[in-house]
SEMIVO-810766 format. One record per residue: residue in three letters; x, y, z of N, C-alpha, C, O, CB in turn. Coordinates in pm, whole numbers, plus 32768, in hexadecimal, padded with zeros to 4 digits. Each point is the difference from the previous one (the first is absolute). Glycine has a CB too. Layout:
REM residues N
ALAXYZXYZXYZXYZXYZ...
This chain:
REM residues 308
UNKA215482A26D880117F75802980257FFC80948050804E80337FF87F707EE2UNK7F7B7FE4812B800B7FF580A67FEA7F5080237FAD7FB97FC87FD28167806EUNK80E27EB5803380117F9B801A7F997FC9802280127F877FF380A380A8802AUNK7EBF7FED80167F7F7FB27FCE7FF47FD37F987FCE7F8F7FF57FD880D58072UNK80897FEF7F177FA77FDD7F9B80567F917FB47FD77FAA7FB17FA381488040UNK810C7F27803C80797F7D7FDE7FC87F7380587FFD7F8D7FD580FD81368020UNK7EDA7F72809A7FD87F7380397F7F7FBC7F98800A7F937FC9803980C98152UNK7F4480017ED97FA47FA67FC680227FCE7F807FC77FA27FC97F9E80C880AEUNK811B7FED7F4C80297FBF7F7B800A7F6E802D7FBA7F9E7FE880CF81307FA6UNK80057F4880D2803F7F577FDF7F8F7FAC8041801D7F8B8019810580997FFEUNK7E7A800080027FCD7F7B805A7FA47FFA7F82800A7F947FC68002807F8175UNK7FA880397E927FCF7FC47F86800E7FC47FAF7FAF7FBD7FBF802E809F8063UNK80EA7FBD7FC9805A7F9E7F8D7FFF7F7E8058801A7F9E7FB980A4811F7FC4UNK7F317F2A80E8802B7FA080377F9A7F83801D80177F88800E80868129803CUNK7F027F8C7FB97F757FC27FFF7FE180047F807F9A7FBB7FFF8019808380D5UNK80617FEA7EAB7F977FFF7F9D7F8680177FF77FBA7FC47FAE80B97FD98036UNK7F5680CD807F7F6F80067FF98003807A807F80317FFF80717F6D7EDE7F2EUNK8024817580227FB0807880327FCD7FF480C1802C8027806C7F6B7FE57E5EUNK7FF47FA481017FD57FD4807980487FC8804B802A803880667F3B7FC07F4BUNK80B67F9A803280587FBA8092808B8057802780417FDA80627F757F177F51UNK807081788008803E806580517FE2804D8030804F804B803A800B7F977F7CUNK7F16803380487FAF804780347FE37FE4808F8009804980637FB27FCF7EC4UNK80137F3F80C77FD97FDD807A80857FC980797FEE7FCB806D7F227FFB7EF6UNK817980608056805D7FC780598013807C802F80297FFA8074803E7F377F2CUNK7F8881708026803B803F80427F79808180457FFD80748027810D7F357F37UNK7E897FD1808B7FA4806580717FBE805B7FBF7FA4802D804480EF7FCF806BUNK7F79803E7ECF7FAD80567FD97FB27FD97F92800A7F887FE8807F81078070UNK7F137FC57F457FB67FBF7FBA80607FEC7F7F80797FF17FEF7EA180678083UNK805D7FB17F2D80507FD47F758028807A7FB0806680207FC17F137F068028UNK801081148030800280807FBE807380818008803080437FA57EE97F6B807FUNK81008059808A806C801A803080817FD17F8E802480467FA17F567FA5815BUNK80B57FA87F2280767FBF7FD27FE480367F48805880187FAD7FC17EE9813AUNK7F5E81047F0980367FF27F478031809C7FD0805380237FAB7ED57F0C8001UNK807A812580B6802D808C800A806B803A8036800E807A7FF27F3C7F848009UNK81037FC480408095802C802A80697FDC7F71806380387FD17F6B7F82815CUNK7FEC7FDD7EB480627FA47F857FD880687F7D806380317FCB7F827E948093UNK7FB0815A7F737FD9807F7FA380768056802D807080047FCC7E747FF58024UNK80ED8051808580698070801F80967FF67FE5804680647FEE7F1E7FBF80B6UNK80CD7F577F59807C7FF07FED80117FDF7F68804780437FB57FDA7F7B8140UNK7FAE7FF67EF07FFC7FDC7F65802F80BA7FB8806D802E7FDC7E917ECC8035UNK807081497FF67FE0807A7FF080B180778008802780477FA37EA57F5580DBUNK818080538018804F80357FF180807FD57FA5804980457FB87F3F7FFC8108UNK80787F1D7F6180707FEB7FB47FE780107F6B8069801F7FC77FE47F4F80EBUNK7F5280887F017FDD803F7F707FF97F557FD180517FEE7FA680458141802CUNK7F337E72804A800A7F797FFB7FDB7F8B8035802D7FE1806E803E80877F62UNK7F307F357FE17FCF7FDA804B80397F77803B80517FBF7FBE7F0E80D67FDDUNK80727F3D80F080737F9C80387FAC7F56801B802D7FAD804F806F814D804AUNK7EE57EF07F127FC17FC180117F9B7FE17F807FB9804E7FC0808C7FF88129UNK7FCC7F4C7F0C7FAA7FB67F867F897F847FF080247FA67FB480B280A38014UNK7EFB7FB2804E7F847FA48017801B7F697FB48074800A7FD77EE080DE8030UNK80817EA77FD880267FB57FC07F737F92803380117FB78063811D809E7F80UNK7E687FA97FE17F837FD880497FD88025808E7FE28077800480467EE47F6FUNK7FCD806081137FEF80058084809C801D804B800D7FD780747F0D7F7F7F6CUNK813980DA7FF280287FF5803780A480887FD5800780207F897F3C7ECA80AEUNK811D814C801D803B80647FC180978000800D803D7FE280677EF380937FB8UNK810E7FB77F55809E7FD280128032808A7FFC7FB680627FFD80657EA77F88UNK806580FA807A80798057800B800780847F7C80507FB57FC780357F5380B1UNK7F76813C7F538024805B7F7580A47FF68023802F7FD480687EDD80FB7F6BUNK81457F6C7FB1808F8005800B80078062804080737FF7802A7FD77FA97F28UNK7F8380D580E1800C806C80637FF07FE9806F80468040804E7F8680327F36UNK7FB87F0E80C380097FD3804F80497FB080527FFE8009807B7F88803B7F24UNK80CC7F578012805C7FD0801A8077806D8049802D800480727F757F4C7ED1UNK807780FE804B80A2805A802B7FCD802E8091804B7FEA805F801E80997E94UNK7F187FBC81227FC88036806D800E7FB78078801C803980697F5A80257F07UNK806D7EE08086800B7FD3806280807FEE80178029801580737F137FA47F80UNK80FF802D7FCC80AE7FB98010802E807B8069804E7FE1805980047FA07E7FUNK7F808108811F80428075806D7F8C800C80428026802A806E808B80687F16UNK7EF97F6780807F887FF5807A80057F8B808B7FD9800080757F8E804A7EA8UNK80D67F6580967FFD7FA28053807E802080747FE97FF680797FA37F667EBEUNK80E580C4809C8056803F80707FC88085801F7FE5800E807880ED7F7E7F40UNK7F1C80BB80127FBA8074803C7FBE7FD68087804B800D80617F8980557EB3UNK7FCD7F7B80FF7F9A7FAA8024802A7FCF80647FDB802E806B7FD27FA97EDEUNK80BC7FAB80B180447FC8808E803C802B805480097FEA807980007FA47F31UNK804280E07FDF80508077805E7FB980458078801F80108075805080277EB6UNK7F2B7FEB808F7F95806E80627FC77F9A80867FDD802B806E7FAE807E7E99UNK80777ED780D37FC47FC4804E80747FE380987FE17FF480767F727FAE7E99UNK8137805980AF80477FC58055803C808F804280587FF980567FD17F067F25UNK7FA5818280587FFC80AC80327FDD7FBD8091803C7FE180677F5480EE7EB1UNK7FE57F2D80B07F7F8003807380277FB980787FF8803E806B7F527FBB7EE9UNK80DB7F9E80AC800C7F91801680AB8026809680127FEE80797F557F8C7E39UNK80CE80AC8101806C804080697FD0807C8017800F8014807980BB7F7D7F40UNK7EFC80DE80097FC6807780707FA57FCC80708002802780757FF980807ECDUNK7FB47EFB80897F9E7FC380A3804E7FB4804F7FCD7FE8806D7F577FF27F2EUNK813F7FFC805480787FD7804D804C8079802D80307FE8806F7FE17F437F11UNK80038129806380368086805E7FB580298042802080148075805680377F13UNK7EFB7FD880477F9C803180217FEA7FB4809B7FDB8046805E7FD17FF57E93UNK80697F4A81207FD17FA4805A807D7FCB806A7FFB7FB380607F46800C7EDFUNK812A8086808780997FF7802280007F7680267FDF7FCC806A805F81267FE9UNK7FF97ECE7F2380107F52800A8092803C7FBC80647FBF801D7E837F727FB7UNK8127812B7FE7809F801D7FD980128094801F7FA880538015806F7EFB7F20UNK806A80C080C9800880A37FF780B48007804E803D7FA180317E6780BD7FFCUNK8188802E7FC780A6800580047FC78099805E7FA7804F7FE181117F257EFAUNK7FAB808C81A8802E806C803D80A780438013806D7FC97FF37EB77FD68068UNK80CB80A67FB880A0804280067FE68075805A7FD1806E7FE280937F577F1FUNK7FD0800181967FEB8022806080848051805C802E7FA780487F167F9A7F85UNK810081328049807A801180567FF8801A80B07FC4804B804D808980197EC1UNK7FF57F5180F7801E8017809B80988021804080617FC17FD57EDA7F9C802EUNK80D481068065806E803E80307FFF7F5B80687FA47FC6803A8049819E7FA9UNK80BD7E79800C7FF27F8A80737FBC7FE4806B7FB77F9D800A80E180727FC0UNK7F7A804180887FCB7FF4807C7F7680137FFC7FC07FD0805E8104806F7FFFUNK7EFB80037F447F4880147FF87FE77F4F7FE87FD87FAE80527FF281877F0FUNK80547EBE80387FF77F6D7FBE80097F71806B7FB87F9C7FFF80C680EB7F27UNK7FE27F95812480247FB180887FB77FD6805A7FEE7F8D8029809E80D47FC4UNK7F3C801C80387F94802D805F7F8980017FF17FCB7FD9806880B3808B7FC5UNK7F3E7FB27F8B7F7680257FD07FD97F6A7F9B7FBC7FAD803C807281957FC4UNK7FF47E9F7F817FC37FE77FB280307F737FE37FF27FEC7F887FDF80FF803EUNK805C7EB6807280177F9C7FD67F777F84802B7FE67F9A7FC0813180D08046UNK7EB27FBF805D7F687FFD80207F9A80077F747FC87FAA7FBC807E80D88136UNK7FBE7FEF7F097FB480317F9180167FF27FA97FA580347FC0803180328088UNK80A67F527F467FE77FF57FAC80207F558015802E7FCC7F9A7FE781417FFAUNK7FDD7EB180C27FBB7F83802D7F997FD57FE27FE27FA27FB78075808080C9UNK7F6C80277FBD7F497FCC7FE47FD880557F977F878009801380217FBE80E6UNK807880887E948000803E7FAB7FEC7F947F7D7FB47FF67F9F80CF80CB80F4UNK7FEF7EF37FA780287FAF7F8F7F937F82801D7FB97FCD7FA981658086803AUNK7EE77F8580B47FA87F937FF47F60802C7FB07FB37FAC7FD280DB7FF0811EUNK7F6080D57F107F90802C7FC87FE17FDB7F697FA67FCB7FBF807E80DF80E9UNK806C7F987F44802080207F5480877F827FEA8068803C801C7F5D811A7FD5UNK804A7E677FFD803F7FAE7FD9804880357F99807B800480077EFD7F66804BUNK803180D47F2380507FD27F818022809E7FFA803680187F947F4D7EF17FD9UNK8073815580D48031806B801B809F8002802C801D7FF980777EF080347FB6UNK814E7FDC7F7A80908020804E800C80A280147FCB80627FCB80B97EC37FBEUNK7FE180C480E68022807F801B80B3802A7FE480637FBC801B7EB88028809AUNK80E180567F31809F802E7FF88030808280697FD280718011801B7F447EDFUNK8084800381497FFC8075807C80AC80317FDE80537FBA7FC67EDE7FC1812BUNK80E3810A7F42806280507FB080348054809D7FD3806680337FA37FB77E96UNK80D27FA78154802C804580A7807C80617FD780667FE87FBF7F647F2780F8UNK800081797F8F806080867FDD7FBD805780637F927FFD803880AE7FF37EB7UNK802B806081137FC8807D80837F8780657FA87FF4800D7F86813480188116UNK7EA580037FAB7F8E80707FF4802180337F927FCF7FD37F988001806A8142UNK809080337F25801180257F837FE07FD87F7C7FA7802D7FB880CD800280CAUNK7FE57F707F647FE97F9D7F8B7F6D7FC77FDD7FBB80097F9A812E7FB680A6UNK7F05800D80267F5F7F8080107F9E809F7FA97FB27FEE7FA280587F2F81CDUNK800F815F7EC47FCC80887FD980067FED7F717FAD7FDE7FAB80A280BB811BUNK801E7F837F37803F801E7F537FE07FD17FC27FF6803C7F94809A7FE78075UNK7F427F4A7FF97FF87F6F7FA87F71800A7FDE7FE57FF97F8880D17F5F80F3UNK7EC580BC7FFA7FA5800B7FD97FCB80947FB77FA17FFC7FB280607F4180F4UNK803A81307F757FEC805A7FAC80197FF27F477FBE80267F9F80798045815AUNK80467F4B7F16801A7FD27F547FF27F897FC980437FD07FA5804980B78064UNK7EE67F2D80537FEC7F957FB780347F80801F7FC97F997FD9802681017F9FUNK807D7F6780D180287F6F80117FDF7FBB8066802F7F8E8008806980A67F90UNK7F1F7FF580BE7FAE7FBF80497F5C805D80237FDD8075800F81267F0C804EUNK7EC27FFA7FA37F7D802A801C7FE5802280667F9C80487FF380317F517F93UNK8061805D81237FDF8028805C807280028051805B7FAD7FFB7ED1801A7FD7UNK80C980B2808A80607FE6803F7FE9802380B87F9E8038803180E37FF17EC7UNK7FFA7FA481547FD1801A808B807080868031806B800F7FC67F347EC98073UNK803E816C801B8090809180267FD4802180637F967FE3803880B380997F05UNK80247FD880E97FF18051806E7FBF80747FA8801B801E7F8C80B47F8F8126UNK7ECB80917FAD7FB3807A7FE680428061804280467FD7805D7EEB7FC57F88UNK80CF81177FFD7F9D80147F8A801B7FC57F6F80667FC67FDB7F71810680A2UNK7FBF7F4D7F4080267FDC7F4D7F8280857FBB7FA8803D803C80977E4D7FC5UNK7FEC817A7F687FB4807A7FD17F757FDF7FEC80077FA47FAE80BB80B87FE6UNK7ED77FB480817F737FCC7FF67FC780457F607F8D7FEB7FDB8046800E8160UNK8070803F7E8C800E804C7F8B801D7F727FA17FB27FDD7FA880B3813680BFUNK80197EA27FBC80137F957F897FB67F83802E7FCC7FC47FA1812580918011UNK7EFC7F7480C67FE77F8680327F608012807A7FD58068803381707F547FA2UNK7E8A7FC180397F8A7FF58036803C7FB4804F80447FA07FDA7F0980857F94UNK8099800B813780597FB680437FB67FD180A87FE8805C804D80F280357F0EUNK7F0B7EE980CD7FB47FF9809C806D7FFD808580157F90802F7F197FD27F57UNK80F580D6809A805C7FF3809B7FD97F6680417F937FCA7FEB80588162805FUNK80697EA57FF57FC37F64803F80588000808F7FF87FA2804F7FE07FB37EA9UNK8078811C811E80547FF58080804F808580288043804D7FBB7FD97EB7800BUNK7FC580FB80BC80568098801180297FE280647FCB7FAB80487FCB81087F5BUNK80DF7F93807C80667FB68097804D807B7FF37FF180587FAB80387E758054UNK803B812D8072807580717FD3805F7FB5803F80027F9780407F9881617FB7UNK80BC7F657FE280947FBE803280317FE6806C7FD9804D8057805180057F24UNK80337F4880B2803C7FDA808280AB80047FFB80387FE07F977EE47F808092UNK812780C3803A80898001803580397F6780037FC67F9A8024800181448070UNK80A97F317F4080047F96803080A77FEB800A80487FF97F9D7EBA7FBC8008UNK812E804380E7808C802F7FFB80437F6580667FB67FA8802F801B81B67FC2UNK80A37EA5801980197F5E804A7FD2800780917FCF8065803181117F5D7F44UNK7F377FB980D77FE57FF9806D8033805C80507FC0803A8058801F7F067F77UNK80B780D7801080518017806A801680C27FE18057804B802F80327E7A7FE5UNK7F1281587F99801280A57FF17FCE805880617F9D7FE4804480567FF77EE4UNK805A80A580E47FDD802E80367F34803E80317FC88019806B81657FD97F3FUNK7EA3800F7FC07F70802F800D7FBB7F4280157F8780018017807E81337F1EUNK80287E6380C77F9F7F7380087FA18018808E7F9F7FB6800E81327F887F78UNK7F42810980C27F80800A806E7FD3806A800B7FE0801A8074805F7F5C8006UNK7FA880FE7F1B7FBA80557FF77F8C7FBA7FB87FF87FB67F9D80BA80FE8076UNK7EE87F8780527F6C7FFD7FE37FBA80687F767F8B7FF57FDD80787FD48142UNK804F80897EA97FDB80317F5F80A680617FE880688013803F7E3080137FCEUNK813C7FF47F9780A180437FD57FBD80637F8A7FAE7FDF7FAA812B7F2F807EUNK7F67817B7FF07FEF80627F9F80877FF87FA280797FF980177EE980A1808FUNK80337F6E7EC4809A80017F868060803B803C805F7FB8801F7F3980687F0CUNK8070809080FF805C8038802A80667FD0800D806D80137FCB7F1B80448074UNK80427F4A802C80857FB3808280547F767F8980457FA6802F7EE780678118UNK80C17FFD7E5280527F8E7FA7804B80687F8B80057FE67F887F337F288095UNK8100816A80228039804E7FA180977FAE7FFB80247FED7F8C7F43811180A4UNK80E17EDA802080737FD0802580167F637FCB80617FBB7FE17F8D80F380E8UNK7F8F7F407F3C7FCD7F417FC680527FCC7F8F802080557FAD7ED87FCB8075UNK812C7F747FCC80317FD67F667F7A7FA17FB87FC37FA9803E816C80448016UNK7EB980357F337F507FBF7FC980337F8D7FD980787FFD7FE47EEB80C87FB0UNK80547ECD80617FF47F9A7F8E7F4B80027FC57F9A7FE9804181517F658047UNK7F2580DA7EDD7F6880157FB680307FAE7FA2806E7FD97FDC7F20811A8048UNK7FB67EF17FAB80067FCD7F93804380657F858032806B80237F077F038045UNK80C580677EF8804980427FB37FC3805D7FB87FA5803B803A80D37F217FCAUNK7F9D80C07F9C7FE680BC7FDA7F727FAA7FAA7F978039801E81A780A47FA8UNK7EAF7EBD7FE87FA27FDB7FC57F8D7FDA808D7F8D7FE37FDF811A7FCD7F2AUNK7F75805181767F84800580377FD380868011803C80687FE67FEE7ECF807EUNK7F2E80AE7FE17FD780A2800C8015802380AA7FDD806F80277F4C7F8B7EF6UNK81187F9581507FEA8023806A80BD804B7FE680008060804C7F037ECE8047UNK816B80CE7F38807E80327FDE7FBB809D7FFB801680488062807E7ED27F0BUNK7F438101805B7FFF809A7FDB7F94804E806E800B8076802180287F527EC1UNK7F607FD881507FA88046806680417FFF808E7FCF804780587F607F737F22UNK81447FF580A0802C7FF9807E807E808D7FFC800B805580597FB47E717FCAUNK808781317F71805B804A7FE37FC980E08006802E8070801580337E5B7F44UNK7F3E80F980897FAE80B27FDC7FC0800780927FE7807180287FB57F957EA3UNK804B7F9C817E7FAC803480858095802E80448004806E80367EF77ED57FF1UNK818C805F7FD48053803B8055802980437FDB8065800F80457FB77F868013UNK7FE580D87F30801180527FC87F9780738056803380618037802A7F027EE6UNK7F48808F80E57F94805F80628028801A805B80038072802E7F5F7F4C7FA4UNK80CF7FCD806A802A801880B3807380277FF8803D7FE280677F537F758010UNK80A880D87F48809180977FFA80887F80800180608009804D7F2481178092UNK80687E647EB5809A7FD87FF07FED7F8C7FAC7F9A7FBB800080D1809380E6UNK801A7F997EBB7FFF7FAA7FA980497F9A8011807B7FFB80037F5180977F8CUNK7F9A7EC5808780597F8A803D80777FE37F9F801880207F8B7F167F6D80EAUNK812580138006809A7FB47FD97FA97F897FD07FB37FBF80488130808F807BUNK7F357FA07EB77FD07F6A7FF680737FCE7FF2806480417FE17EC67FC27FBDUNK80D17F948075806B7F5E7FEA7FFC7F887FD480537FA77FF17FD6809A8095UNK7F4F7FCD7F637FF07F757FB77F8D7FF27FEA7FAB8004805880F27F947FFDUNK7F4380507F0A7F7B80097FBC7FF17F6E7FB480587FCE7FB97FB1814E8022UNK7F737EA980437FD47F967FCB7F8B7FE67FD87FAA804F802880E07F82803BUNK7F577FE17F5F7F5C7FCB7FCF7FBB7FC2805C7F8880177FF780B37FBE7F39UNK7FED7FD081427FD27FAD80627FC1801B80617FB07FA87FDF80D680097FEAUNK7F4D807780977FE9801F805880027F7E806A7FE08034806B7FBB80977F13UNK80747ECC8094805B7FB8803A80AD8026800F804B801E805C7EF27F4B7F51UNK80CC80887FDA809D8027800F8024809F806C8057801080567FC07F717E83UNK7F8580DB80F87FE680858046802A7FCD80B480698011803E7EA8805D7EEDUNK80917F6380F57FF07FEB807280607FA7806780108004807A7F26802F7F14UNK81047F758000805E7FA3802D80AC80477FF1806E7FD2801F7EC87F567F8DUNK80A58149801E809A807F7FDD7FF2806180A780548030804B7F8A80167E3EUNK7F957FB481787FF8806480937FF37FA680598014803D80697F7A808C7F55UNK80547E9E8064804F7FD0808A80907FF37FF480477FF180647EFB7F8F7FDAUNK80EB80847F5080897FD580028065805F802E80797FE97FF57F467F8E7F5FUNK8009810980E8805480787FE77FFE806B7FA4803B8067801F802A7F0A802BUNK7F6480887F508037803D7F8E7FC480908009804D80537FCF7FCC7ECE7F9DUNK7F81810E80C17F9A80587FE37F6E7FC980377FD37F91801C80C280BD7F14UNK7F30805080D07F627FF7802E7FB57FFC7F71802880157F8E7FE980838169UNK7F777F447F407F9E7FEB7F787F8F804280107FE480228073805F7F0A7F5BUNK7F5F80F97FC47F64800980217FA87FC27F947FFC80147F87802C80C480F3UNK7F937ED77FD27FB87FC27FA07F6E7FE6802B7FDB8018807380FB7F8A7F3DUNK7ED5802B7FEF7F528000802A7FE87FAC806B80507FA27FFB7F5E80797F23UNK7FF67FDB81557FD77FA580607FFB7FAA7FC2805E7FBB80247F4280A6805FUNK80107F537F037FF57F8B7FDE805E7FCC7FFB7FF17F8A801C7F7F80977F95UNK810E80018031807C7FC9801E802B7FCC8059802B7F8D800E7FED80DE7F93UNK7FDA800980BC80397FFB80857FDB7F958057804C7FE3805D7FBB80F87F8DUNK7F6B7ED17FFE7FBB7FC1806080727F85800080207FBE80637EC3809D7F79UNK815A7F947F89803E7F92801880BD7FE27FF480417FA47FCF7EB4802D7FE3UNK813480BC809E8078800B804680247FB4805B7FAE7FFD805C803A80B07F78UNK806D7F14803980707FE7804E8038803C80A4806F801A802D7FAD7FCD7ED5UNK7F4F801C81398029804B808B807B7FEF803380418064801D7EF67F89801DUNK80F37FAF7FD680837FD38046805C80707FE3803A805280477FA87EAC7F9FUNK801980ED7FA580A0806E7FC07FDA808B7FF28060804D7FFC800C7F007F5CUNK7EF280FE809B7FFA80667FBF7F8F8013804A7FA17FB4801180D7803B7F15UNK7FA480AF81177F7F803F803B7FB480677F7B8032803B7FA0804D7FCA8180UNK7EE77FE97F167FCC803B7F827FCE806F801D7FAD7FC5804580287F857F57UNK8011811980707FB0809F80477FAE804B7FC9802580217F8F807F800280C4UNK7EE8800E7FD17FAE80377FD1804C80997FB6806C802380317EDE7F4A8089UNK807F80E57ED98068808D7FB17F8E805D801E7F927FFC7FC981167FA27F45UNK7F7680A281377FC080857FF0803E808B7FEC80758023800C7F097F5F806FUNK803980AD7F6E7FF880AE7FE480A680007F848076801F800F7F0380648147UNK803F7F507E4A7FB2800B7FC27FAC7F3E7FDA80417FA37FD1805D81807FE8UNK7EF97ED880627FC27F6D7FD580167FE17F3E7FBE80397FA97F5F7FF0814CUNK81497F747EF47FE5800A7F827FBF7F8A7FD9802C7F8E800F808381057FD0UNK7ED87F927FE67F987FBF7FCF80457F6A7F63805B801F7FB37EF0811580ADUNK80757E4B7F9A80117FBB7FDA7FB17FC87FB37FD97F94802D809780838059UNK7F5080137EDE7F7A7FED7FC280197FAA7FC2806B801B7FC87F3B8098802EUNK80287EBC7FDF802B7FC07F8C7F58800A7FAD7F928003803781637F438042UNK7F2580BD7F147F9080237FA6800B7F747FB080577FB080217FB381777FCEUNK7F7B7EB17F7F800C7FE57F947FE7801A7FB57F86800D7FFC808B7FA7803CUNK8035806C7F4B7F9A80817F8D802D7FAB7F9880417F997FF67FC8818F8058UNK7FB07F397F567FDE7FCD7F6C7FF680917FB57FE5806380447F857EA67FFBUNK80AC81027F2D802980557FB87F5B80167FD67FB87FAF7FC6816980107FFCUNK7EB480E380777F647FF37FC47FF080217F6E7F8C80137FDC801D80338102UNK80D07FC57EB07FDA800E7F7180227F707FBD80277FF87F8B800D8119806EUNK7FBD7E8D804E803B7F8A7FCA7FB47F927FF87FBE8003806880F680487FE1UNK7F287F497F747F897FAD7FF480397F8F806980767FDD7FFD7F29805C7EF0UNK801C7FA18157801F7F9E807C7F707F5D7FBA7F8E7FFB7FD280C48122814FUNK80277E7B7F067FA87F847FA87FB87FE8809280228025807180917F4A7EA3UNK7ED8804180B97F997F83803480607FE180AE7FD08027806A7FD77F3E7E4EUNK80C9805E8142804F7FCE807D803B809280367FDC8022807180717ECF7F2EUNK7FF0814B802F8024807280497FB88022805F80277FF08074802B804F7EECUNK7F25800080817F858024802C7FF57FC880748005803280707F9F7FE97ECBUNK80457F3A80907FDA7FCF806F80817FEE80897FE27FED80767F5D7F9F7ECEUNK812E807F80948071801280427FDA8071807A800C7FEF8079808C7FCB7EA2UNK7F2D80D7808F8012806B805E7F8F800B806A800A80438067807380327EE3UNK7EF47F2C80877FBD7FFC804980097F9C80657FDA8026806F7FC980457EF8UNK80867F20809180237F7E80468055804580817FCD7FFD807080437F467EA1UNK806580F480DC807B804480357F9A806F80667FF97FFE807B80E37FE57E8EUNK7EE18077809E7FB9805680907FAE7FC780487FEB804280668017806D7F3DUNK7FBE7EE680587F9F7FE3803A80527F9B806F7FD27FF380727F6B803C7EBDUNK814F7F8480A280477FC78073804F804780667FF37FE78078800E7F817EF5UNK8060810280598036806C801A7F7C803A807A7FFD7FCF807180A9804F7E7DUNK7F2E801080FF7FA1807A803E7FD37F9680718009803280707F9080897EACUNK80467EE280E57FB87FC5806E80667FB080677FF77FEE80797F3380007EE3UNK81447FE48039807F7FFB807E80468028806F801F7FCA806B7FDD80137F12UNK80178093805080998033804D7F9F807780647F9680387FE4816F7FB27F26UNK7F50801F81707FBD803380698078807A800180727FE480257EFA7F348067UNK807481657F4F8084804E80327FF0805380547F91802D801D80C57FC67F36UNK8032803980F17FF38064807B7FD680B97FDB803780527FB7809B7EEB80BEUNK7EBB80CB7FE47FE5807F7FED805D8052803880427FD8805F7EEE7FF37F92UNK80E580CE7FCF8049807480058015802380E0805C804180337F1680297E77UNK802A7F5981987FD97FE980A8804E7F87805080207FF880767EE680587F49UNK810C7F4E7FC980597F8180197F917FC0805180227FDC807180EE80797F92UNK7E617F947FD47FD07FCA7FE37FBF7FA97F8F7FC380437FAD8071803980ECUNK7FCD7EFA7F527FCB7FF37F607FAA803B7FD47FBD804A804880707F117FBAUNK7FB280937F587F7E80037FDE803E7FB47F7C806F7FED7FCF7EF980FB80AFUNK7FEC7EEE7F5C7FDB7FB37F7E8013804B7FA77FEC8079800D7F827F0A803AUNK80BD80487F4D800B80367F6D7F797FF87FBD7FF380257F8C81007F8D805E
């Protein structure tokens, strides 16, 4: 038994006649009487009785329609919302973003995302790298945004920005009119980083670990406003991505190019490649590269730009 042969049932019960369910649903007669055999045939019973010109119900037929008929609507009202996903008139995302990615990047994009997709909501889940990681590996979110690297083993993932890090210490410090600054020279420094759930906490911490010493931090936060507004105030130096930086607070805080060692600034978006991704997701990850990639202008490794 297959939901064809339930459709030509009920439309036959419904019409009383062979033919004109024939001719409502486009095929011949012969068709329709031979699907109805086949079913008759399996159920061991027949579901149709003649009565001159014209044909009624058997008591098997009846029981048949009374659950055919939801059967039937059910499948219809399936269809009916899969070509609505299919066509993304509905659909649910669960999307993470580390604050400051979310800030910066995507409030654009999931702007005209939406003007696109209207009946598409999105659910957005702001946490540092780590986490936004964790969450889409076990399911609780469908996509997520991080700092790179990430394992290409669990997740399918497109880069959309690379920058590296900038200094950023008060006006009145001693390095604010140096033209670049080697880690080295911030062995003595007091830090303000983001917190252990971001991924720039542990990559800033292991590079000055390279350069032969382990920073003083003093104050760890989620913000990176707040970051920046702790290092004009006195408190400590910072390092954080250019995209940031563009929109510092010159007055109070000089910002400096980091070299030797350059630490690189990847933000990625991945997705779990053993995991079924819906109709909107999809279109989420393609919408996103195709805005992503043609946007953002970043500085080449020469400190000259180039296109993404």
């Amino acid at each position: 038994m297959d939901i064809r042969q339930l459709q030509y049932f009920v439309q036959v019960a419904r019409m009383n006649s062979f033919s004109k369910a024939a001719e409502s649903l486009y095929i011949t007669q012969p068709t329709i009487s031979k699907m109805i055999r086949n079913l008759e045939e399996e159920l061991g019973a027949a579901l149709f009785y003649r009565e001159g010109k014209s044909i009624r119900l058997t008591d098997a037929g009846e029981i048949l329609l009374s659950k055919a008929q939801n059967i039937v609507e059910s499948f219809a009202s399936l269809s009916s919302e899969l070509d609505s996903l299919r066509n993304l008139q509905r659909g649910h995302i669960r999307i993470g973003l580390p604050p400051m990615v979310g800030a910066s990047f995507f409030p654009a994009v999931i702007g005209e995302f939406h003007r696109r997709y209207p009946e598409v909501t999105i659910r957005l889940h702001e946490d540092g790298s780590k986490k936004v990681e964790d969450d889409v590996e076990s399911g609780l979110l469908d996509i997520g945004a991080i700092v790179l690297p990430v394992s290409t083993d669990k997740f399918h993932c497109f880069t959309f920005v690379e920058e590296r890090l900038e200094l950023l210490v008060p006006a009145s410090h001693r390095l604010a009119v140096a033209e670049s600054v080697v880690l080295k020279e911030l062995e003595e420094e007091e830090f303000v980083l983001f917190r252990e759930d971001f991924a720039l906490h542990d990559r800033i911490i292991t590079e000055c670990i390279k350069a032969g010493f382990q920073p003083k931090v003093v104050y760890e936060s989620s913000q990176w406003d707040l970051i920046s507004q702790m290092v004009g105030a006195g408190m400590g130096i910072a390092l954080l991505p250019q995209t940031i930086c563009r929109d510092i607070d010159r007055s109070r805080i000089a910002v400096i190019p980091l070299t030797e060692p350059v630490i690189p600034w990847q933000l990625g978006m991945i997705w779990r490649r053993d995991r079924y991704l819906s109709f909107a997701a999809r279109e989420w990850i393609s919408f996103a590269m195709s805005v992503l990639g043609e946007r953002y202008v970043l500085p080449g490794q020469d400190g000259r730009d180039e296109t993404v």
